[in-house]
MIMIVEX-430081 format. One record per residue (C-alpha): residue number from 0; z, x, y. Coordinates in steps of 0.2 Angstrom, whole numbers, plus 2048, in hexadecimal, padded with zeros to 3 digits. Example, Ala and Ser with C-alpha at 12.3 -4.5 7.8 and 13.67 -1.06 7.14 Angstrom:
REM MIMIVEX-430081
<timi 0 <827 83E 7EA>>
<timi 1 <824 844 7FB>>
***
This chain:
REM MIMIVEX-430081
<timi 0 <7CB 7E6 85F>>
<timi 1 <7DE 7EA 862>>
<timi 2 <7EE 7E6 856>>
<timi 3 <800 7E6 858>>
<timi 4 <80D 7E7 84C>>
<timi 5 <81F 7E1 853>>
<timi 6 <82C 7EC 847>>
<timi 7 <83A 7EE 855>>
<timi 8 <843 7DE 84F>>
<timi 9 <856 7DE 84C>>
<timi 10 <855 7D8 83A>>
<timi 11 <86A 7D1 83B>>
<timi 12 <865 7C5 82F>>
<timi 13 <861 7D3 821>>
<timi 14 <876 7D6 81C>>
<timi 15 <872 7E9 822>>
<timi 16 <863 7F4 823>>
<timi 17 <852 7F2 82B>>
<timi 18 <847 7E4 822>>
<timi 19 <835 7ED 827>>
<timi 20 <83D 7FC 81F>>
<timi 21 <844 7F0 80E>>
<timi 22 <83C 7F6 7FF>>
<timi 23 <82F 7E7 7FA>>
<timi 24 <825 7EB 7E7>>
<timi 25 <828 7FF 7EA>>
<timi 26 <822 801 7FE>>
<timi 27 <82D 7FB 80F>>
<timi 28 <828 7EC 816>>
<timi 29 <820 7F2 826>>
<timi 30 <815 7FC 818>>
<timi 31 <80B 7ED 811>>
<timi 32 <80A 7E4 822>>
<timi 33 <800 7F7 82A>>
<timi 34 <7F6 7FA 81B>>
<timi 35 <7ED 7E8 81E>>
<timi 36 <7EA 7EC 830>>
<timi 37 <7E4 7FC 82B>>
<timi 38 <7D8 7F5 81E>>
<timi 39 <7D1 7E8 829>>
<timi 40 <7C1 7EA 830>>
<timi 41 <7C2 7E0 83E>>
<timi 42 <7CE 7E9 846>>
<timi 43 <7CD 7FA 850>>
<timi 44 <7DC 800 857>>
<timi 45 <7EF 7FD 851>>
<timi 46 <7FE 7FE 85B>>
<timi 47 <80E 7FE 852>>
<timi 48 <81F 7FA 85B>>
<timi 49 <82E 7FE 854>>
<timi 50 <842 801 85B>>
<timi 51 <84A 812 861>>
<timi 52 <855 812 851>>
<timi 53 <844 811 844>>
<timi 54 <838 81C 84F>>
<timi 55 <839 82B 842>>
<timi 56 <837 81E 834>>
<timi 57 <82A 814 838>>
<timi 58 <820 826 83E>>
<timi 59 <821 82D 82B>>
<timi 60 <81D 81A 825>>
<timi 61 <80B 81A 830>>
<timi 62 <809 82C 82D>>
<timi 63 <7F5 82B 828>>
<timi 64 <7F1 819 830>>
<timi 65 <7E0 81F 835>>
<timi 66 <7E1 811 841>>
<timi 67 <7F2 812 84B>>
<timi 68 <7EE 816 85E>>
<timi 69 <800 816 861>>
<timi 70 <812 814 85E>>
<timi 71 <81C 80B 86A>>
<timi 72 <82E 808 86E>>
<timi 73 <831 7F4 870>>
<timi 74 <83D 7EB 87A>>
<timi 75 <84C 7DF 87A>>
<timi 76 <842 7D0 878>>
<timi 77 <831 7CD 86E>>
<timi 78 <826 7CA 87D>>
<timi 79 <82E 7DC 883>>
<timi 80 <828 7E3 872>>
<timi 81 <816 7D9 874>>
<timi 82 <814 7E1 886>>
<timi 83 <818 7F2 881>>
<timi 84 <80A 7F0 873>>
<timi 85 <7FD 7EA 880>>
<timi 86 <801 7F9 88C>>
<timi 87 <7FD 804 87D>>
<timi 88 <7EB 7FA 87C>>
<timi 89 <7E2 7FC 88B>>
<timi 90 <7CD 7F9 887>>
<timi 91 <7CE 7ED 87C>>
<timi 92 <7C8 7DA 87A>>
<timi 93 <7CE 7D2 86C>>
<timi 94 <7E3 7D8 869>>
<timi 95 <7EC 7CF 85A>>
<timi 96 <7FF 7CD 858>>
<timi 97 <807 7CE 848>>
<timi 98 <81A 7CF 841>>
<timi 99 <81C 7E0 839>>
<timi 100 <829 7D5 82C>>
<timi 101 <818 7CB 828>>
<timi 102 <814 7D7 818>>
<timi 103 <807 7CB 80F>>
<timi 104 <7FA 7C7 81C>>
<timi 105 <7EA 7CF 816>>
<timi 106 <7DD 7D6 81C>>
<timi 107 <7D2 7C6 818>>
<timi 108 <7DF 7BB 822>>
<timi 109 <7DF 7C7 832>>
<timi 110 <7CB 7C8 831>>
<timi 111 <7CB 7B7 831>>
<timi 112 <7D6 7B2 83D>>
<timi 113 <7CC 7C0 849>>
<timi 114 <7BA 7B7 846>>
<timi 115 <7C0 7A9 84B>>
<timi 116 <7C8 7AE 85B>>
<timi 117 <7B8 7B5 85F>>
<timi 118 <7B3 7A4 865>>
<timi 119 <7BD 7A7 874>>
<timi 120 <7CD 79C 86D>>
<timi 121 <7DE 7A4 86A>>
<timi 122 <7E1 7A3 859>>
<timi 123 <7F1 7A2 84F>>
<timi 124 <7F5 7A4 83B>>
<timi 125 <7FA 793 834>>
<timi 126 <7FA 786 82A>>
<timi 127 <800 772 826>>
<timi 128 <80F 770 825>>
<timi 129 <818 76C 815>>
<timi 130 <82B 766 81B>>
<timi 131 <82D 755 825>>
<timi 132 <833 75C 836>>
<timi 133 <842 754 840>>
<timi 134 <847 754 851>>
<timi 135 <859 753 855>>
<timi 136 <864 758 862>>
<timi 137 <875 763 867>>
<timi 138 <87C 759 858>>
<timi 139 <86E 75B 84A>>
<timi 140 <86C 748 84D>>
<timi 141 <85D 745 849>>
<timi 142 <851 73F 85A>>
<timi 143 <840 73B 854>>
<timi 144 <836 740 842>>
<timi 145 <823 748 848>>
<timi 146 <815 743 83E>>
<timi 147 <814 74F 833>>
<timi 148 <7FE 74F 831>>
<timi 149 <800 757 844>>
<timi 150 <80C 764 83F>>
<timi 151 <806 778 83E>>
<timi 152 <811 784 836>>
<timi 153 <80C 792 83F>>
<timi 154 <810 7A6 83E>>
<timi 155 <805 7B7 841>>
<timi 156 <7F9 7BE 844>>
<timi 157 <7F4 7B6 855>>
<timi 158 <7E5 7BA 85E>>
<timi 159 <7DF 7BA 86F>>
<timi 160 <7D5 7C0 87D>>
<timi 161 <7DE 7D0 884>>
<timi 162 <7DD 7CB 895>>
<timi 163 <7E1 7BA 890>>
<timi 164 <7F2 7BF 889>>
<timi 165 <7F7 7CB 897>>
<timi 166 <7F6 7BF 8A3>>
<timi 167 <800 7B3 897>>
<timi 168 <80E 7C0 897>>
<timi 169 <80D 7C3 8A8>>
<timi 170 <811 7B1 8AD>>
<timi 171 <81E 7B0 8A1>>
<timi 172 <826 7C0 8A8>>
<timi 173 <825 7BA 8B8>>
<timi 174 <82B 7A8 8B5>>
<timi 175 <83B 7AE 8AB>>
<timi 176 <833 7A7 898>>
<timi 177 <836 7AC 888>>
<timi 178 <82D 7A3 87A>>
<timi 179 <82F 7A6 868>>
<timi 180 <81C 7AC 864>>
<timi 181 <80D 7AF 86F>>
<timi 182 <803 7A2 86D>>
<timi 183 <810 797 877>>
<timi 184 <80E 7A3 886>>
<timi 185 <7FA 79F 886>>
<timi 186 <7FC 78E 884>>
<timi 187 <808 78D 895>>
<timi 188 <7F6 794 89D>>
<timi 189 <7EE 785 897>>
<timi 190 <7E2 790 88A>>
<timi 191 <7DB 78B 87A>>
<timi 192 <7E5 78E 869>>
<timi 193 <7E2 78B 859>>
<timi 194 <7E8 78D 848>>
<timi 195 <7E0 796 83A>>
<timi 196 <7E5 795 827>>
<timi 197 <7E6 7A8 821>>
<timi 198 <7E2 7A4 80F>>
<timi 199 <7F3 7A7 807>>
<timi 200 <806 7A9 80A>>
<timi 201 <80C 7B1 819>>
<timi 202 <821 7B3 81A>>
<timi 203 <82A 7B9 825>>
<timi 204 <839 7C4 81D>>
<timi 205 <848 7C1 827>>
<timi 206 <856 7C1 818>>
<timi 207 <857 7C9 807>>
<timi 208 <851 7B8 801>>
<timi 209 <840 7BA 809>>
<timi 210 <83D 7CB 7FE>>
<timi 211 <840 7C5 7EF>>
<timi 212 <833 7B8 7F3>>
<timi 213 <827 7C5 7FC>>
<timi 214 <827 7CD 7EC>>
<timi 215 <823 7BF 7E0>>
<timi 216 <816 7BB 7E9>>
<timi 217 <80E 7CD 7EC>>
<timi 218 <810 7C9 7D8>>
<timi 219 <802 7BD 7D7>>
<timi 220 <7F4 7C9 7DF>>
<timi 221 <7F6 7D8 7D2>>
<timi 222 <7F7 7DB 7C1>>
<timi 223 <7FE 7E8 7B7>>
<timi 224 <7F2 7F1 7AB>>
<timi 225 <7F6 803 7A0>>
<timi 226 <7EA 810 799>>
<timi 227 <7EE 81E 78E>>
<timi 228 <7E6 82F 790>>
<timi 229 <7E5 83D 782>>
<timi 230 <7DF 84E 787>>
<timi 231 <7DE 860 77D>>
<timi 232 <7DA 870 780>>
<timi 233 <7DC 881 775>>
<timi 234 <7E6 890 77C>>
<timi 235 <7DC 89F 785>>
<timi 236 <7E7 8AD 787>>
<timi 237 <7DF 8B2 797>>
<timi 238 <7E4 8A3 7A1>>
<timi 239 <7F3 89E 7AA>>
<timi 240 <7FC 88F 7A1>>
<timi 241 <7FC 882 7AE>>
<timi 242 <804 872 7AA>>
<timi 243 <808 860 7B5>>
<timi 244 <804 86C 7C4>>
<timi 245 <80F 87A 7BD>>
<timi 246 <80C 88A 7BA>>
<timi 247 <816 892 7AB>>
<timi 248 <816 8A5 7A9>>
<timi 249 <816 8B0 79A>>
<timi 250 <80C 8A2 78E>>
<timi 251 <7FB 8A3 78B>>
<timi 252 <7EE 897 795>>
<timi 253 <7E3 889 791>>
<timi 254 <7D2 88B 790>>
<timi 255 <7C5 87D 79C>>
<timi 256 <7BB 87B 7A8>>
<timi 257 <7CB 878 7B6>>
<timi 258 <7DA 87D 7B4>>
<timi 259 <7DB 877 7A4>>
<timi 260 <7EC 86E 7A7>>
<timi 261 <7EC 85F 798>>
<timi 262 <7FA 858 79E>>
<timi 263 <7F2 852 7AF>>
<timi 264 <7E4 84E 7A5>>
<timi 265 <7EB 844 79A>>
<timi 266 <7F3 83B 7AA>>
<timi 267 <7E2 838 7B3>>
<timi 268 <7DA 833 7A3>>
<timi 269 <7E8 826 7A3>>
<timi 270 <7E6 821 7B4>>
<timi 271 <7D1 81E 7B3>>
<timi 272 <7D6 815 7A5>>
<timi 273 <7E0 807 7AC>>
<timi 274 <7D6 806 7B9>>
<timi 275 <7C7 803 7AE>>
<timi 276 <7BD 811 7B6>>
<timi 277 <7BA 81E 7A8>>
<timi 278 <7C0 82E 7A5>>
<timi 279 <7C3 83F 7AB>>
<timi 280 <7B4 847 7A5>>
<timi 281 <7AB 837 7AD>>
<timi 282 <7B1 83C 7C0>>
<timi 283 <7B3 852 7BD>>
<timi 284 <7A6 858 7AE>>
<timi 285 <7A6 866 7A8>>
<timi 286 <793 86C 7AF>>
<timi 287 <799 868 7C1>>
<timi 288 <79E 878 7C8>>
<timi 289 <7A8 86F 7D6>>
<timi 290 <7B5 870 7C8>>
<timi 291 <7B4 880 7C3>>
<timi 292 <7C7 886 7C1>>
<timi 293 <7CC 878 7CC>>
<timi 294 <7DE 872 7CE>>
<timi 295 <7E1 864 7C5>>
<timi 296 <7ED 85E 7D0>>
<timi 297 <7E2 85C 7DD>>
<timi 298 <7D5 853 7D2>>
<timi 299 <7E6 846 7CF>>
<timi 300 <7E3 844 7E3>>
<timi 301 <7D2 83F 7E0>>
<timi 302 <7D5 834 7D1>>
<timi 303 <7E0 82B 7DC>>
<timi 304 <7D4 826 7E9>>
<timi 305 <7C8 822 7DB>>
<timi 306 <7D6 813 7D6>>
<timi 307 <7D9 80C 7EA>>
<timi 308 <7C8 80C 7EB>>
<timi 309 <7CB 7FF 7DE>>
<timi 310 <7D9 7F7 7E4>>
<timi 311 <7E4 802 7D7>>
<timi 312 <7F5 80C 7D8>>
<timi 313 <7FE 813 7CE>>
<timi 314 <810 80D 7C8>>
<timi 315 <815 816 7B9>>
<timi 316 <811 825 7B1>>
<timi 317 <819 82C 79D>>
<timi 318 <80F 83B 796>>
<timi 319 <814 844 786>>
<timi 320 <80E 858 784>>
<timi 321 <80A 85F 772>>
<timi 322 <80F 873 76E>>
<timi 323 <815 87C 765>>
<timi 324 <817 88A 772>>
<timi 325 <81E 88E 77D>>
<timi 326 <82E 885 780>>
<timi 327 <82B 878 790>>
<timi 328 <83D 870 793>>
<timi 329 <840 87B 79F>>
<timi 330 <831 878 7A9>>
<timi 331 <830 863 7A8>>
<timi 332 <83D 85F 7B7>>
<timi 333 <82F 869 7BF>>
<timi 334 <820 861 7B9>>
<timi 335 <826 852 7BD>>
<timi 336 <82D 853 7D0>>
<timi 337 <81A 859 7D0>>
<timi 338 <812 84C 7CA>>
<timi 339 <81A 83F 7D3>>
<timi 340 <818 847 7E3>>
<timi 341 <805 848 7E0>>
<timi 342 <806 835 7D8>>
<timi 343 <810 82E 7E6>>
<timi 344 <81D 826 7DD>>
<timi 345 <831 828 7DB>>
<timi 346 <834 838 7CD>>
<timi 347 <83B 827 7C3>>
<timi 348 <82A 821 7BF>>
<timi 349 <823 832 7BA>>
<timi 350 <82B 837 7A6>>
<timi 351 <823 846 79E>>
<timi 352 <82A 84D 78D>>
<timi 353 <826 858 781>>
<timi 354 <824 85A 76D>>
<timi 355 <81C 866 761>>
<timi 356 <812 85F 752>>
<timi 357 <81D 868 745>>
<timi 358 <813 873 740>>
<timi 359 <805 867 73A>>
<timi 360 <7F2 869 73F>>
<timi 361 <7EB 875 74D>>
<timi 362 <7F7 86D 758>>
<timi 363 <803 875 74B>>
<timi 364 <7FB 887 749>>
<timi 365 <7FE 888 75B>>
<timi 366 <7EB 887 75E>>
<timi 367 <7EB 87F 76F>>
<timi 368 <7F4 870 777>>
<timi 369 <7F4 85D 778>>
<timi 370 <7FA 851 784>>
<timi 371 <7FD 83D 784>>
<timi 372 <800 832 791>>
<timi 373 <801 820 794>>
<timi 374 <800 817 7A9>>
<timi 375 <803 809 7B0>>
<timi 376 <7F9 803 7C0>>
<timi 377 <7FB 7F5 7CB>>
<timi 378 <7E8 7EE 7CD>>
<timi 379 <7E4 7E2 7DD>>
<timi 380 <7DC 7D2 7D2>>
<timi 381 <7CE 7D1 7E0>>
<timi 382 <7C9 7E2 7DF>>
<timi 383 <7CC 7E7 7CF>>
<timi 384 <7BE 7F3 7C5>>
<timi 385 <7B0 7EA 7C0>>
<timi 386 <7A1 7E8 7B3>>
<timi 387 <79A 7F7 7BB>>
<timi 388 <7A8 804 7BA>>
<timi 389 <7A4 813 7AF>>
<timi 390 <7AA 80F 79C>>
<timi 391 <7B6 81A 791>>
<timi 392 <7AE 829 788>>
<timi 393 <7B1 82D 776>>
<timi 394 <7BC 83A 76E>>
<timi 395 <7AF 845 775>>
<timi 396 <7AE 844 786>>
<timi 397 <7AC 853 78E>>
<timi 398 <7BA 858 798>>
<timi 399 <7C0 864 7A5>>
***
């Protein structure tokens, strides 16, 4: 089972720039629409087809698409586009078409749309519609009024047999037609089409307009959730002082199991907390040798597959440190360009500061260090942490 992703179009209605590239709720458009093709388990192969002008771009943006076969330049028109993709598919069966400027099909609506082409019908995403439709002519005067209980609004995905769509383009190039979607071009063969009502909205963006809609209704299927993390760990002279992925010289190190770098722990702690999915000593104890001086950084890595295993991302990120020694300012532009880059967000969303206890407690006697943080994630509602996630340990949890 094939897929192809149209992203070649000219976008003019955008008022400058590329919509598949538009920032929509922190990711480019084309984003959204890849990652549900690429989380769908009814298809095997993706092709992406994309313009001369966005080649590099759209490369970088499907760098890690387990499932991209190819990228492909498109043509002039959209069936020039289509053809190119199915050149690209050679093998397959079952080939789905979908507007890269589609962002919120899911991978549910593209399943479903595929089981039931499976019957041997072409299939096309769909639904009533909800407008009263006119007719009119040159003029706009209005010819006839469709009933509207026979009208489909109808969009993308559209499946079909390969061969079955090959030869509908094939006839189409050879009788000089240009339809406005694929499902027109199999019809002209006298084939079976049907629609299919992917579950949930499905716009197109086509102006700035459409994002600001896109992203009030990516709205609806997450919500927002925070956890704070507070770790601590006494100085040990014979240690490196790493901190937020940074190593600081001349200062005494932490003592721990890993590295020993509160800071990131304090993040990750934050992180499983939002999530609902326990905390650091939870996922990296401190009897497990497979962390024994292990880079806390890359256990950051880890913790973020632990949260889109979920459904989670990070959004936000503000964490505090507590020391008396030795002075950090310097070092926090660092720790922070560090700490996005590892969380995947812009160095906006990552804040990290730092305070002493005046003198107070062990914090205060220079006895060790503490860090705070508090996280935000973005949580997919249908696949949010559940019942069974691991629980919040105490104050004393044991910690790497």
């Amino acid at each position: 089972m094939g897929a192809i992703v149209l992203a070649a179009g000219s976008s003019r209605r955008m008022g400058g720039g590329d919509k598949l590239l538009a920032d929509l709720s922190g990711r480019p458009v084309l984003s959204w629409t890849v990652s549900a093709f690429e989380d769908c388990e009814a298809i095997d192969d993706l092709v992406v087809v994309t313009s001369t002008e966005n080649r590099a771009s759209v490369a970088e943006l499907c760098r890690g698409i387990g499932k991209l076969r190819a990228l492909v330049t498109g043509g002039k028109e959209r069936q020039d586009s289509v053809w190119a993709g199915l050149n690209a598919l050679a093998g397959i069966d079952l080939v789905a078409v979908h507007d890269g400027a589609r962002p919120l099909i899911t991978a549910e609506g593209i399943a479903g749309c595929v089981a039931r082409a499976s019957d041997g019908v072409g299939v096309i995403a769909g639904g009533p519609s909800v407008d009263t439709i006119k007719v009119v002519d040159g003029d706009e005067r209005v010819l006839e009024t469709p009933e509207r209980s026979t009208l489909r609004a109808v969009a993308t995905p559209q499946v079909f047999r390969a061969q079955t769509l090959r030869q509908a383009h094939e006839a189409a190039r050879r009788d000089g037609i240009l339809a406005t979607d694929d499902a027109a071009l199999v019809e002209r063969l006298g084939k079976a089409v049907v629609v299919h009502d992917v579950g949930g909205p499905n716009p197109k963006i086509t102006s700035p307009s459409d994002l600001v809609l896109a992203e009030a209704l990516l709205g609806t299927r997450y919500e927002i959730r925070t956890g704070i993390g507070i770790d601590s760990h006494r100085f040990d002279s014979s240690r490196e002082l790493v901190l937020g992925g940074i190593g600081i010289g001349d200062a005494d190190g932490l003592a721990g199991h890993s590295d020993a770098d509160v800071l990131t722990h304090a993040i990750i702690d934050a992180l499983l907390g939002a999530a609902g999915l326990g905390d650091i000593g939870a996922h990296f104890g401190t009897t497990d040798p497979t962390w024994a001086g292990a880079d806390s950084v890359e256990m950051l890595g880890l913790v973020l597959d632990k949260l889109a295993a979920v459904g989670a991302e990070p959004q936000s990120v503000d964490a505090t440190v507590i020391a008396e020694r030795p002075r950090l300012r310097p070092h926090i532009s660092a720790m922070r360009q560090r700490l996005a880059d590892a969380l995947g967000l812009e160095r906006s969303a990552v804040n990290v500061a730092a305070t002493t206890a005046e003198g107070m407690g062990a914090l205060g006697r220079a006895e060790g260090m503490a860090a705070h943080a508090v996280a935000t994630v973005r949580v997919r509602r249908h696949s949010a942490g559940s019942d069974t996630s691991p629980q919040r340990r105490g104050a004393d949890a044991s910690r790497g």
